[in-house]
BALOBA-1460 file (C-alpha; in Angstrom, 3 decimals):
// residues 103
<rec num="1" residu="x" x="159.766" y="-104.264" z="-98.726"/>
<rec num="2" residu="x" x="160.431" y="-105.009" z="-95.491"/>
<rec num="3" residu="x" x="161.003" y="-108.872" z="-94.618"/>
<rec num="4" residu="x" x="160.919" y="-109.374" z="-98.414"/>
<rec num="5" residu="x" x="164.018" y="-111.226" z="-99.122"/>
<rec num="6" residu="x" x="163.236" y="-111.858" z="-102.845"/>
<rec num="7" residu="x" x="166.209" y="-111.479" z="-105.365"/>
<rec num="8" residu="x" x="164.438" y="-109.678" z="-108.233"/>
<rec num="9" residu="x" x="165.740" y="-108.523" z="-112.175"/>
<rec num="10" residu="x" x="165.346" y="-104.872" z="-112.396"/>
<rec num="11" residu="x" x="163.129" y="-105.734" z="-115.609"/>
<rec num="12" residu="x" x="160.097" y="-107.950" z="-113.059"/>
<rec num="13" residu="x" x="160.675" y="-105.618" z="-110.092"/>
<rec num="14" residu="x" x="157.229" y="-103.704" z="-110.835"/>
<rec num="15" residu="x" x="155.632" y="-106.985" z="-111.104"/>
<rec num="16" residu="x" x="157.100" y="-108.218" z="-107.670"/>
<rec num="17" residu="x" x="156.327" y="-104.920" z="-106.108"/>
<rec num="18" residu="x" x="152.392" y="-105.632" z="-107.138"/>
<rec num="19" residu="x" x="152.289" y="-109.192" z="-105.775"/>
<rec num="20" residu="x" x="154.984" y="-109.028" z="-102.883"/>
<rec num="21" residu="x" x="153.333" y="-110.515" z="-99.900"/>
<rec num="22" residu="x" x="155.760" y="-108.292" z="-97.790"/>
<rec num="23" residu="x" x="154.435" y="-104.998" z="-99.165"/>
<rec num="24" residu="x" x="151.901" y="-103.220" z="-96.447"/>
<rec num="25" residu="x" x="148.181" y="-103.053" z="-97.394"/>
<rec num="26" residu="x" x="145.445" y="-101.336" z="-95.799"/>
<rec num="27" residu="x" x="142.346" y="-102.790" z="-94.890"/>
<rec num="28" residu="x" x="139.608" y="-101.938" z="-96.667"/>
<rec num="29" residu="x" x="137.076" y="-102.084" z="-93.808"/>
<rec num="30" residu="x" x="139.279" y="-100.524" z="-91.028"/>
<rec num="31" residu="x" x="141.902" y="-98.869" z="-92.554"/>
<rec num="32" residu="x" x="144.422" y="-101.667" z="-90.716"/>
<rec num="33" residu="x" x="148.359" y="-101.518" z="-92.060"/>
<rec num="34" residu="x" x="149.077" y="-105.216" z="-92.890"/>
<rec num="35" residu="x" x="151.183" y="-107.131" z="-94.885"/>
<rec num="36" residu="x" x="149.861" y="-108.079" z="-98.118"/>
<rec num="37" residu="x" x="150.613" y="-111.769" z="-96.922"/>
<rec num="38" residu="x" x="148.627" y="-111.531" z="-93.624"/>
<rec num="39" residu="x" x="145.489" y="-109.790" z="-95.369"/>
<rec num="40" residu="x" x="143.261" y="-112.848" z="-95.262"/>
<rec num="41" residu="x" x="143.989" y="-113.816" z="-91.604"/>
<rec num="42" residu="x" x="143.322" y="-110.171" z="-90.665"/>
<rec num="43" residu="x" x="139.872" y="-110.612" z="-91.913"/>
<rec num="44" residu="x" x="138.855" y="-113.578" z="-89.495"/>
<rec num="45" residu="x" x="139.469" y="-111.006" z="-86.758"/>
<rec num="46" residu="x" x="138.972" y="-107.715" z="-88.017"/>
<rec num="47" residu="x" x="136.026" y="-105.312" z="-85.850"/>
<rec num="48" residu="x" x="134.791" y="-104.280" z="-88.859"/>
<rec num="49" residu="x" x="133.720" y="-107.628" z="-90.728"/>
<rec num="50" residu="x" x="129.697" y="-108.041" z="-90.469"/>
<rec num="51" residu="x" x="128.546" y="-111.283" z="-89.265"/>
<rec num="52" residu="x" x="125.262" y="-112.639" z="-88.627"/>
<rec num="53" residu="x" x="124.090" y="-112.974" z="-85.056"/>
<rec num="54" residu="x" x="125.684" y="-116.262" z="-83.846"/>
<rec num="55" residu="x" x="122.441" y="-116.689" z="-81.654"/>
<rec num="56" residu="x" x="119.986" y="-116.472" z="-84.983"/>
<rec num="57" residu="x" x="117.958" y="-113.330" z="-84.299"/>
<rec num="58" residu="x" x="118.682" y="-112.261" z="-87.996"/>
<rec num="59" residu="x" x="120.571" y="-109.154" z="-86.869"/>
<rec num="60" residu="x" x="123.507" y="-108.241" z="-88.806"/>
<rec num="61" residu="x" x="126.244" y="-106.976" z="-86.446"/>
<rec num="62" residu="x" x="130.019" y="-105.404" z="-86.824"/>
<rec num="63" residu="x" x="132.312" y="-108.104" z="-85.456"/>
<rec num="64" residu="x" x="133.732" y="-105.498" z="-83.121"/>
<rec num="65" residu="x" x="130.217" y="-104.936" z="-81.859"/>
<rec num="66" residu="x" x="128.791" y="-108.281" z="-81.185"/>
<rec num="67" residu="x" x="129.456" y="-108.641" z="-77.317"/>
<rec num="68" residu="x" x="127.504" y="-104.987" z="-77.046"/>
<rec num="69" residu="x" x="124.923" y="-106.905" z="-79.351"/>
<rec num="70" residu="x" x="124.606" y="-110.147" z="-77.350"/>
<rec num="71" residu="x" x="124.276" y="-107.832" z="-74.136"/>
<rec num="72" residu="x" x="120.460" y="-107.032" z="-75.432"/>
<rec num="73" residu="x" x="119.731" y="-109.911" z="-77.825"/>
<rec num="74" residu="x" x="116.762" y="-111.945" z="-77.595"/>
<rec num="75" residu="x" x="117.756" y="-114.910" z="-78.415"/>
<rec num="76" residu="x" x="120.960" y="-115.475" z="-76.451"/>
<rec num="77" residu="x" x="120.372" y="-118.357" z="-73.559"/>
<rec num="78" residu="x" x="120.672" y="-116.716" z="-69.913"/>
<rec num="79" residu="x" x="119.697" y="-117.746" z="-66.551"/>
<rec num="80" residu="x" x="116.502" y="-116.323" z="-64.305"/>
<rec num="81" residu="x" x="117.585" y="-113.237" z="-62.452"/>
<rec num="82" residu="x" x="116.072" y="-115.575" z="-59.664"/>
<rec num="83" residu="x" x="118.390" y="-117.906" z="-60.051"/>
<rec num="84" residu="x" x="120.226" y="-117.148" z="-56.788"/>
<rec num="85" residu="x" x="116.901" y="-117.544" z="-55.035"/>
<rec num="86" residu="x" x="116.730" y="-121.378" z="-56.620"/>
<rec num="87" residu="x" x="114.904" y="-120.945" z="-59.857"/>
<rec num="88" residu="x" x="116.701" y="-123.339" z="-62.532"/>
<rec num="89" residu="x" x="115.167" y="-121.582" z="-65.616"/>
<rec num="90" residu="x" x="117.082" y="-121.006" z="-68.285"/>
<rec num="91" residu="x" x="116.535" y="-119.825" z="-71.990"/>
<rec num="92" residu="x" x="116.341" y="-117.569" z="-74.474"/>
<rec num="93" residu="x" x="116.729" y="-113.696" z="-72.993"/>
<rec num="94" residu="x" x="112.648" y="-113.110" z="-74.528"/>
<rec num="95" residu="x" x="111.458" y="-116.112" z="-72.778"/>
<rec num="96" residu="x" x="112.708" y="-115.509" z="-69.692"/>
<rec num="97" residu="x" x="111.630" y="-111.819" z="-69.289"/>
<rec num="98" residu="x" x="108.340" y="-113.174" z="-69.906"/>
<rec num="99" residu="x" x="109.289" y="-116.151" z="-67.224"/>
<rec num="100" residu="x" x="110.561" y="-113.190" z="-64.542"/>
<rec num="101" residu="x" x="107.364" y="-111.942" z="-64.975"/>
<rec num="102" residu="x" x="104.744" y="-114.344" z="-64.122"/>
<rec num="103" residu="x" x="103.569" y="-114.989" z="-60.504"/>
């Protein structure tokens, strides 16, 4: 494999082919070509991992999605749309519509 610099007896080579770290794997979740080696770090950034909502609505949201997610989410913290006319409210995207909304 390519980068694999391992000196291997013909007898083990199907072995070492199995478990090179060098050999190139495909993601299960995105389809991805990585090194066998690099796998595991691919998964701490892959778009396709689900994670909970970081801002504990309870969704369940595609890593590759979550800034579309956080665009509508109740629960992430934002300002009052007033804010450039001096309101200082700030809080939870819910609350505030409610906020915006009273006289």
């Amino acid at each position: 494999f390519e980068g694999c610099g391992a000196k291997v007896a013909r007898f083990a080579f199907s072995e070492h082919e199995m478990e090179c770290q060098h050999k190139v794997v495909s993601c299960e979740l995105c389809n991805l070509k990585v090194k066998a080696g690099e796998l595991e770090g691919h998964g701490l950034v892959c778009p396709n991992v689900e994670l909970d909502c970081p801002h504990g609505c309870g969704c369940k949201v595609l890593r590759g999605s979550l800034l579309e997610h956080e665009s509508g989410c109740g629960n992430v913290v934002v300002d009052c749309a007033f804010a450039e006319h001096g309101c200082k409210e700030r809080g939870k995207r819910k609350r505030i519509a409610e906020h915006e909304e009273d006289p």
